[in-house]
DSSP file (Angstrom, degrees, kcal/mol; ACC not computed):
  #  RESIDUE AA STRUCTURE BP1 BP2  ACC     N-H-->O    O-->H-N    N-H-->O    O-->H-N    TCO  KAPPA ALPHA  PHI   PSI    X-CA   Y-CA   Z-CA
    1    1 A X              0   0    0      0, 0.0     2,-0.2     0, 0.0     0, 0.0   0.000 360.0 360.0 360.0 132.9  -16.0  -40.9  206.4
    2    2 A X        -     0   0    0      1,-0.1     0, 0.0     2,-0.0     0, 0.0  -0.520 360.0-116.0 -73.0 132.6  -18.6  -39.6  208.8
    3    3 A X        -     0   0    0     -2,-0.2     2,-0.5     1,-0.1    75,-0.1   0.006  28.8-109.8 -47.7 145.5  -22.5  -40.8  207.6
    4    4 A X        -     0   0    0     70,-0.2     2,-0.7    71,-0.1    73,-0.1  -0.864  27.4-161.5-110.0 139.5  -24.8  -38.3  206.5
    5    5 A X    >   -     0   0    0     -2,-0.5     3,-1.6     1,-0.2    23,-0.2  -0.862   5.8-156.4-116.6 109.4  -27.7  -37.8  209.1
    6    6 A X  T 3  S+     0   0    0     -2,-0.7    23,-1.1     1,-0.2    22,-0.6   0.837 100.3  62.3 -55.8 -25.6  -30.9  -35.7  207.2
    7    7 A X  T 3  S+     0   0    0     21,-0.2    -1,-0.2    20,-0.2     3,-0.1   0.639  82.6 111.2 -83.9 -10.2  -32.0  -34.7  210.4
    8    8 A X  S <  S-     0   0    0     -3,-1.6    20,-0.7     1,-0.2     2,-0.3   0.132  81.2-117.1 -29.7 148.7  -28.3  -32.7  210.6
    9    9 A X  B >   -A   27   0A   0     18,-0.2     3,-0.7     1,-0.1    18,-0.3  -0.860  20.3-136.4 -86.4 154.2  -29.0  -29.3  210.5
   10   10 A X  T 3  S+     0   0    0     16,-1.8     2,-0.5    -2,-0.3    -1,-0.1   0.981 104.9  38.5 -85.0 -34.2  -27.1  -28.1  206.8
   11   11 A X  T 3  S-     0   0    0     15,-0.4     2,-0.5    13,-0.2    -1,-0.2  -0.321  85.2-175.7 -79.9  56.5  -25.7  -24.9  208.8
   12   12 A X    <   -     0   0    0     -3,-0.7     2,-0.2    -2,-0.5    10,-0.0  -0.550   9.9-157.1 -79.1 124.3  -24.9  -26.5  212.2
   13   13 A X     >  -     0   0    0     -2,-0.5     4,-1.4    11,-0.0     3,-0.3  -0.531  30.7-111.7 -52.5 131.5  -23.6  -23.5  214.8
   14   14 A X  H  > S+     0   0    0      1,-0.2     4,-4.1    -2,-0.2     5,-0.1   0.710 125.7  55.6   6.5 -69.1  -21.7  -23.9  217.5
   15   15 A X  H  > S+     0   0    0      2,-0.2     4,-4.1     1,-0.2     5,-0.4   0.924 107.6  56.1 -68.1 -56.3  -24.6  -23.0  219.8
   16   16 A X  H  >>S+     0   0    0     -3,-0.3     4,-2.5     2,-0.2     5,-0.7   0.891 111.8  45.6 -16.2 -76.2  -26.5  -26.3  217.6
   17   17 A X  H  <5S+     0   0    0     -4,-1.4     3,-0.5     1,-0.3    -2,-0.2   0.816 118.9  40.0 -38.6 -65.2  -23.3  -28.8  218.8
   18   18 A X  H  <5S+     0   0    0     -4,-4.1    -1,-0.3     1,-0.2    -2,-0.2   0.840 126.6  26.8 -83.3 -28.7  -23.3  -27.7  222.2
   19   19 A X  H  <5S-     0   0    0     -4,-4.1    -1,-0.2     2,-0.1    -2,-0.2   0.571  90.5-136.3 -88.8  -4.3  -27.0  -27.4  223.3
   20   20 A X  T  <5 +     0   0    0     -4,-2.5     2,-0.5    -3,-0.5    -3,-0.2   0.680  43.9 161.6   1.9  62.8  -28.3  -29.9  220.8
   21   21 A X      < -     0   0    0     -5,-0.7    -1,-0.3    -6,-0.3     3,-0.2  -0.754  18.8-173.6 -87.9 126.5  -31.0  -27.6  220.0
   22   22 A X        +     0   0    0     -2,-0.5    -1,-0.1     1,-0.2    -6,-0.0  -0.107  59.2  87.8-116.4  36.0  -32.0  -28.9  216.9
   23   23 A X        +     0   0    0    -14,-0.0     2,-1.3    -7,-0.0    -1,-0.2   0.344  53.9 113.8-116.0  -6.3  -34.5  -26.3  216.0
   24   24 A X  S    S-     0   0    0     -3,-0.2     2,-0.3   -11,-0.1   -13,-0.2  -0.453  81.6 -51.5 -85.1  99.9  -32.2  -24.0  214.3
   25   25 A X  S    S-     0   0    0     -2,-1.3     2,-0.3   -16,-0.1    -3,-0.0  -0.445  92.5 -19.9  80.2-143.1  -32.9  -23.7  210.3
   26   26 A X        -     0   0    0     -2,-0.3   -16,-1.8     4,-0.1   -15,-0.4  -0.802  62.3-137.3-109.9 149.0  -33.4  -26.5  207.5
   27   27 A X  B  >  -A    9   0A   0    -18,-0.3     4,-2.2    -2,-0.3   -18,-0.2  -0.517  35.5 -92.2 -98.5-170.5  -32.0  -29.9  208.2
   28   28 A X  T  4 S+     0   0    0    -20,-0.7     4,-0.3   -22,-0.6   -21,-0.2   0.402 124.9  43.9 -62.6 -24.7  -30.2  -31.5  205.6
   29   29 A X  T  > S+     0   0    0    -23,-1.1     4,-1.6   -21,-0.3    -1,-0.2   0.698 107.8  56.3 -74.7 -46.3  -33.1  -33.4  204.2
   30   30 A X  H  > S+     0   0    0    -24,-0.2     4,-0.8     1,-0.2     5,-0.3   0.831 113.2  49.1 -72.6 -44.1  -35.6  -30.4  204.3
   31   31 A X  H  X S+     0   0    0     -4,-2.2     4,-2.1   -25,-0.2    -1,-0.2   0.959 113.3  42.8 -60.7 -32.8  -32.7  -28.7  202.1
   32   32 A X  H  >>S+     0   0    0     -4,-0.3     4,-2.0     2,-0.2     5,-0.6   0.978 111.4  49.1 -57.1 -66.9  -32.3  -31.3  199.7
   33   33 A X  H  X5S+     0   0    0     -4,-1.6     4,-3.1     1,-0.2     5,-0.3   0.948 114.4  49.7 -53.7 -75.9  -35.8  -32.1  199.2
   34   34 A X  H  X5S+     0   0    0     -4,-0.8     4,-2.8     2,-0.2    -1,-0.2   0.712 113.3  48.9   0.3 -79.3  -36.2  -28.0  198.6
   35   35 A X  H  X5S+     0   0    0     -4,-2.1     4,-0.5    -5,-0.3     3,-0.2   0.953 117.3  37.5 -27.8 -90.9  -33.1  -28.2  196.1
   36   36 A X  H  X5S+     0   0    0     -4,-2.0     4,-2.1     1,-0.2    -1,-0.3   0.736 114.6  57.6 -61.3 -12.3  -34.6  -31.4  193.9
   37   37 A X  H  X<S+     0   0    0     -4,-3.1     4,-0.9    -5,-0.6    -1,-0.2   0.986 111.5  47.2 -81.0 -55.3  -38.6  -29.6  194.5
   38   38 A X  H >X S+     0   0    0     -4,-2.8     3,-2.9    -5,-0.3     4,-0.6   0.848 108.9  47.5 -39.9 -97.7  -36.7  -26.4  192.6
   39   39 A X  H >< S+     0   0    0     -4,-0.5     3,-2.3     1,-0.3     4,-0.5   0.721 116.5  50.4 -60.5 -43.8  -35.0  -28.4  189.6
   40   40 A X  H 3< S+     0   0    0     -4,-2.1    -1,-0.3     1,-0.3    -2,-0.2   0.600 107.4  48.9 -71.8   7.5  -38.9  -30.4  189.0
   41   41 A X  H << S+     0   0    0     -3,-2.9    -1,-0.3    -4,-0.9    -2,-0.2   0.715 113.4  44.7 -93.0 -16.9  -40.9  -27.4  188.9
   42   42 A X  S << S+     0   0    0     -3,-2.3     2,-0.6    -4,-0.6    -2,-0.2   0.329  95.4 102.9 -89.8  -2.8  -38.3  -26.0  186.3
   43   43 A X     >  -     0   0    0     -4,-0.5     4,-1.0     1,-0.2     3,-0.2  -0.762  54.9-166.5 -97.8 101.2  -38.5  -29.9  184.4
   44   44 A X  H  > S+     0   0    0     -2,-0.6     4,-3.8     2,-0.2     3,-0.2   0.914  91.4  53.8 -59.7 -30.4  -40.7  -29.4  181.4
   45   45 A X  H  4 S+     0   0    0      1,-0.2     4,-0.4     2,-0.2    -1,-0.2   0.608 107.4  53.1 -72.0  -9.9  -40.8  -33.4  181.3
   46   46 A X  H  > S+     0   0    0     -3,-0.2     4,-0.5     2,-0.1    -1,-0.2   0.786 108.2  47.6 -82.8 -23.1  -42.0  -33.3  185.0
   47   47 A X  H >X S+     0   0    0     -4,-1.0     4,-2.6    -3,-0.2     3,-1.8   0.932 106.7  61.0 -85.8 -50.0  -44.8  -31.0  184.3
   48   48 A X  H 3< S+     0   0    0     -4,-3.8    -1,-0.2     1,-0.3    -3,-0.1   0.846 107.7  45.0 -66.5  -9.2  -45.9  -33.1  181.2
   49   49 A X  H 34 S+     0   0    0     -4,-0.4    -1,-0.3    -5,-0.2    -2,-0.2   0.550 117.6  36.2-109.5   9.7  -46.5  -35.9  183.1
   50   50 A X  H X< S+     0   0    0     -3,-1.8     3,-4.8    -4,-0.5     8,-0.2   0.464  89.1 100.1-105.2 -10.5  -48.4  -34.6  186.1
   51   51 A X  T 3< S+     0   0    0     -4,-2.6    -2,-0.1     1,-0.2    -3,-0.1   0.372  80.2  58.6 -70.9  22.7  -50.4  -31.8  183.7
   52   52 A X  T 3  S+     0   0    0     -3,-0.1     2,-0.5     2,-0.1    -1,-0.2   0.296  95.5  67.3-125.9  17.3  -53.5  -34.2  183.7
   53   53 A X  S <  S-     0   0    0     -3,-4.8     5,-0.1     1,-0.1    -3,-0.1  -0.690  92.8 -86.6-114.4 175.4  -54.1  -34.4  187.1
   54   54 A X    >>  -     0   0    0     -2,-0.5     4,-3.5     1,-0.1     3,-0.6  -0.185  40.5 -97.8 -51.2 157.4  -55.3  -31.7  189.5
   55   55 A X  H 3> S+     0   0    0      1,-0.2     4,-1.0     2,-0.2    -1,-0.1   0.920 121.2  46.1 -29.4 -62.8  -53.4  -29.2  191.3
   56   56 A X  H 34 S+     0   0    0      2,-0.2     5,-0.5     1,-0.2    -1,-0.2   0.652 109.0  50.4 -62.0 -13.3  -53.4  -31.0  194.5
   57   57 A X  H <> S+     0   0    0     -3,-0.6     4,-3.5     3,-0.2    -1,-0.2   0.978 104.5  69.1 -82.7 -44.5  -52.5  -34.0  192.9
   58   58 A X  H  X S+     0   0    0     -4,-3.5     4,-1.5    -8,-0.2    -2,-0.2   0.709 111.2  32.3  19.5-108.3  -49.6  -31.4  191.3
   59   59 A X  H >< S+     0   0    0     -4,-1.0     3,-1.9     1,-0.2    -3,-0.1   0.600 107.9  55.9 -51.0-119.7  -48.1  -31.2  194.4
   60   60 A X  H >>>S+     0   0    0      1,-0.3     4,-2.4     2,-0.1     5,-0.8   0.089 114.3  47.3 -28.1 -57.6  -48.4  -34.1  196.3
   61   61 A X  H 3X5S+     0   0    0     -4,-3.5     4,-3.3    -5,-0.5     3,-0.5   0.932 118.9  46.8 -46.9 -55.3  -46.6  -35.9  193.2
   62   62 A X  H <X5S+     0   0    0     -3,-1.9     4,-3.3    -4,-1.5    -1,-0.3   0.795 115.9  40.8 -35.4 -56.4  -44.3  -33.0  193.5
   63   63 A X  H <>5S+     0   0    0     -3,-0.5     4,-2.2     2,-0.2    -1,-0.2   0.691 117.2  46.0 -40.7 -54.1  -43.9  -33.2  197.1
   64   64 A X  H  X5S+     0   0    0     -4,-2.4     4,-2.5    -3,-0.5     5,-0.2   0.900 114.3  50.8 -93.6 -49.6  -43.6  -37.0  197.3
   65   65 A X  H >X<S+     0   0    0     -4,-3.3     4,-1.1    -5,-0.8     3,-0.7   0.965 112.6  43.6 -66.6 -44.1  -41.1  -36.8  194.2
   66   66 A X  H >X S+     0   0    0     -4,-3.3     4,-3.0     1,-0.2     3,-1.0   0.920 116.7  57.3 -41.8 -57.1  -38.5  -33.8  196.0
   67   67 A X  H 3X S+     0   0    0     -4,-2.2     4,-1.0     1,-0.3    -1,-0.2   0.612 109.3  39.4 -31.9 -54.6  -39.1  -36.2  199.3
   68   68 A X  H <X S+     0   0    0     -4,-2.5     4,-1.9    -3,-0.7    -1,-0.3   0.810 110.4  57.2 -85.2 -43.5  -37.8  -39.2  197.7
   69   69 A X  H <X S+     0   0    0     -4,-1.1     4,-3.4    -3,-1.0    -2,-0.2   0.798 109.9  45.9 -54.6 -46.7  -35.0  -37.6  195.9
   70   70 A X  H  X S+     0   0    0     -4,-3.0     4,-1.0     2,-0.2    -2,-0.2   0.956 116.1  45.6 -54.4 -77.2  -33.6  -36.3  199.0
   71   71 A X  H  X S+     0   0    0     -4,-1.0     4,-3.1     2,-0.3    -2,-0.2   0.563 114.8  44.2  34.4 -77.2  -34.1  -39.5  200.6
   72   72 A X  H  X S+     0   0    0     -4,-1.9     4,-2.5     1,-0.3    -1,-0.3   0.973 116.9  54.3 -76.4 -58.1  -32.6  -41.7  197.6
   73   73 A X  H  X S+     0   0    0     -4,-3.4     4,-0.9     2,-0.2    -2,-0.3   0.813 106.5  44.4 -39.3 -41.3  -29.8  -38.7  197.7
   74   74 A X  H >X S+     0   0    0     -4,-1.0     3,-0.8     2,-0.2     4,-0.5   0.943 112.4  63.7 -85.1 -52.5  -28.7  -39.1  201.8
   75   75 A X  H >X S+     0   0    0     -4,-3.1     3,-1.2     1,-0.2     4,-0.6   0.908 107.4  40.3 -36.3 -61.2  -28.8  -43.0  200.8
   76   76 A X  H 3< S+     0   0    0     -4,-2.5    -1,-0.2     1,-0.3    -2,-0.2   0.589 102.4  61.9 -83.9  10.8  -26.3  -42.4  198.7
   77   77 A X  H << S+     0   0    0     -4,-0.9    -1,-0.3    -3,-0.8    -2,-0.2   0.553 109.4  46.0 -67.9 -23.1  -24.2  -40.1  200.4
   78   78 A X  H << S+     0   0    0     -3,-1.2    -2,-0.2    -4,-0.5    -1,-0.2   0.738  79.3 115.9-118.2 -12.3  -23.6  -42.8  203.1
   79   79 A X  S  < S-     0   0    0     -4,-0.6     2,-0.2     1,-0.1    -3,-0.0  -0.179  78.6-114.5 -87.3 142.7  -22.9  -45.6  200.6
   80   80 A X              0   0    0      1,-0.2    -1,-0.1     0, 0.0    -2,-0.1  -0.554 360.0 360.0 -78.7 134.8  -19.0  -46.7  201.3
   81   81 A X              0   0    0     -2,-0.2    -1,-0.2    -3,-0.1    -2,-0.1   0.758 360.0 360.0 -96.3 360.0  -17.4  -45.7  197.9
């Protein structure tokens, strides 16, 4: 089974493959991370434990947690089952 590469675009085109213009959309990582950023902003138990810090801090913890979820996800994508 072929690895999975975040940097992949998740809709790769033809046009992608052959010019390996890699500019085209979300890769596979930026989608993920996106995906898991959506379910914690909908996570009342994410919200209670960031609701004492600032906005910015908000995000970033937000930010840092989608990041890592993609991350820990593409890690296990590739793991041989």
């Amino acid at each position: 089974m072929e690895k999975t590469n975040g940097n992949d675009p998740i809709n790769p085109s033809p046009e992608w493959v052959s010019t390996e213009n890699r500019e085209h959309g979300l890769t596979k990582r930026e989608y993920f991370a996106a995906m898991a950023m959506q379910g914690l902003t909908t996570n009342p138990e994410f919200l209670k434990t960031t609701n004492h810090i600032t906005e910015e801090g908000y995000l970033k913890s937000l930010c840092e947690s989608a990041v890592n979820s993609a991350d820990a996800l593409i890690t296990e994508l590739n793991k041989t089952p």
